[in-house]
C-alpha positions as CSV (number, residue, x, y, z in Angstrom):
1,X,0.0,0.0,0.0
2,X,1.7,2.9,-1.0
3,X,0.0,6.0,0.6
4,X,0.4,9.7,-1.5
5,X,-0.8,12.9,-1.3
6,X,-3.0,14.5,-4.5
7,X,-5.2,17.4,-5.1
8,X,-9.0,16.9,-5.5
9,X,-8.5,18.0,-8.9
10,X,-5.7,15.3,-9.8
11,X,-7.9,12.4,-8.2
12,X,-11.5,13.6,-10.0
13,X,-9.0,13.3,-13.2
14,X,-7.7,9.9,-11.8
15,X,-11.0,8.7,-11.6
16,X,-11.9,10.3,-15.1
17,X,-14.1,13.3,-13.7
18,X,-16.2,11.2,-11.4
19,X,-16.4,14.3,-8.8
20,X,-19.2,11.7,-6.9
21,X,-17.1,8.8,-6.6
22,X,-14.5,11.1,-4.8
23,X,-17.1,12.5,-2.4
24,X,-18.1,8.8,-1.8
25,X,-14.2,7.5,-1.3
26,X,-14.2,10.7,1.3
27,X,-17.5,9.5,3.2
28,X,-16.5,6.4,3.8
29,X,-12.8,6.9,4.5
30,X,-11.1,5.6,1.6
31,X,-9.8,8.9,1.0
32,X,-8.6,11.0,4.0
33,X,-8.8,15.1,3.6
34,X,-5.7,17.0,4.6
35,X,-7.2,20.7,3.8
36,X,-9.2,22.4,1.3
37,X,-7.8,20.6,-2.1
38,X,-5.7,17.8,-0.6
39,X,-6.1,14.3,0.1
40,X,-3.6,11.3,1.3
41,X,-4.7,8.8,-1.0
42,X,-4.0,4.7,-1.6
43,X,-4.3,5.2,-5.5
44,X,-4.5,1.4,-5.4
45,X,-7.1,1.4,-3.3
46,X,-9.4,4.3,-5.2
47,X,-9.4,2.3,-8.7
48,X,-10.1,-1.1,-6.7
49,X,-13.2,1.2,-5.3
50,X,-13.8,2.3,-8.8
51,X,-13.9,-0.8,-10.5
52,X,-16.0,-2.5,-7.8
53,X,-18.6,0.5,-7.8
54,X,-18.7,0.7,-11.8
55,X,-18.1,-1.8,-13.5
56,X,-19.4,-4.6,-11.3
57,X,-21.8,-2.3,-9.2
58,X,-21.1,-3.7,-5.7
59,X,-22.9,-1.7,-2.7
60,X,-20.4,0.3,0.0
61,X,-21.1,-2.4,2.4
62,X,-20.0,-4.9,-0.3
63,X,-16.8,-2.8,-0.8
64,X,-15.9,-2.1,3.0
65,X,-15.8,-6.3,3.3
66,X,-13.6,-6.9,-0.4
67,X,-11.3,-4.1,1.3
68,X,-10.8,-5.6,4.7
69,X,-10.1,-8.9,3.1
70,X,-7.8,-7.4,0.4
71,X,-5.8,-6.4,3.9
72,X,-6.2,-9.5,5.7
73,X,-4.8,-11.1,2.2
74,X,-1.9,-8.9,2.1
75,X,-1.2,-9.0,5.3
76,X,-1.0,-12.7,5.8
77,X,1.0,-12.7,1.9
78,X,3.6,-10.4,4.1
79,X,4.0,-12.5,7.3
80,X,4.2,-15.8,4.8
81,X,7.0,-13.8,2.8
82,X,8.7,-12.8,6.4
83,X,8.7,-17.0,7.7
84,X,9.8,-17.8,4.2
85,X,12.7,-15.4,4.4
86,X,13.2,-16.6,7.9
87,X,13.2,-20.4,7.7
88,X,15.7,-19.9,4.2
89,X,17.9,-18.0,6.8
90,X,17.7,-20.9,9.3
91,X,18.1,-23.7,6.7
92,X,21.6,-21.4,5.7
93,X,23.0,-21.4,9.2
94,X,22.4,-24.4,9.6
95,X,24.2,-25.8,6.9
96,X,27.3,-23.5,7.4
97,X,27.0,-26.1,11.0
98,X,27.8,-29.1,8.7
99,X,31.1,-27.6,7.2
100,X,32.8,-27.0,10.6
């Protein structure tokens, strides 16, 4: 999740001049406001929203469970990457064992 700062303009253009959508994304705390014309934005995030609410017309309710378990997934993808990483670093020590 890579988090960014945009103007309102910039995202209504990133979600090609849907001024709704971005009022939606900011109800519902997709988007959070940082003044009058800013955001800190998951870009990510916004077109998942956009393609769920458009193109395959899924309620907010719908959307606020696809987005808790896009997090869970990524968040378990990390901590399997992180025991991966871990038990190759094991396996390595323990073979530097068998050349002693």
């Amino acid at each position: 999740m890579t988090v960014e700062h945009y103007t309102y303009r910039h995202l209504i253009e990133l979600v090609d001049g849907d001024a709704e959508l971005i009022a939606e994304l900011v109800e519902h705390g997709v988007i959070t406001r940082h003044g009058d014309d800013r955001a800190l934005v998951d870009v990510e995030r916004v077109m998942v929203v956009r393609t769920l609410r458009r193109e395959l017309e899924v309620d907010w309710s719908g959307i606020d469970v696809i987005l808790h378990l896009r997090d869970e997934l990524a968040r378990a993808r990390r901590q399997l990457a992180a025991l991966a990483a871990a038990r190759r670093e094991g396996a390595a020590v323990d073979g530097d064992d068998d050349d002693a």
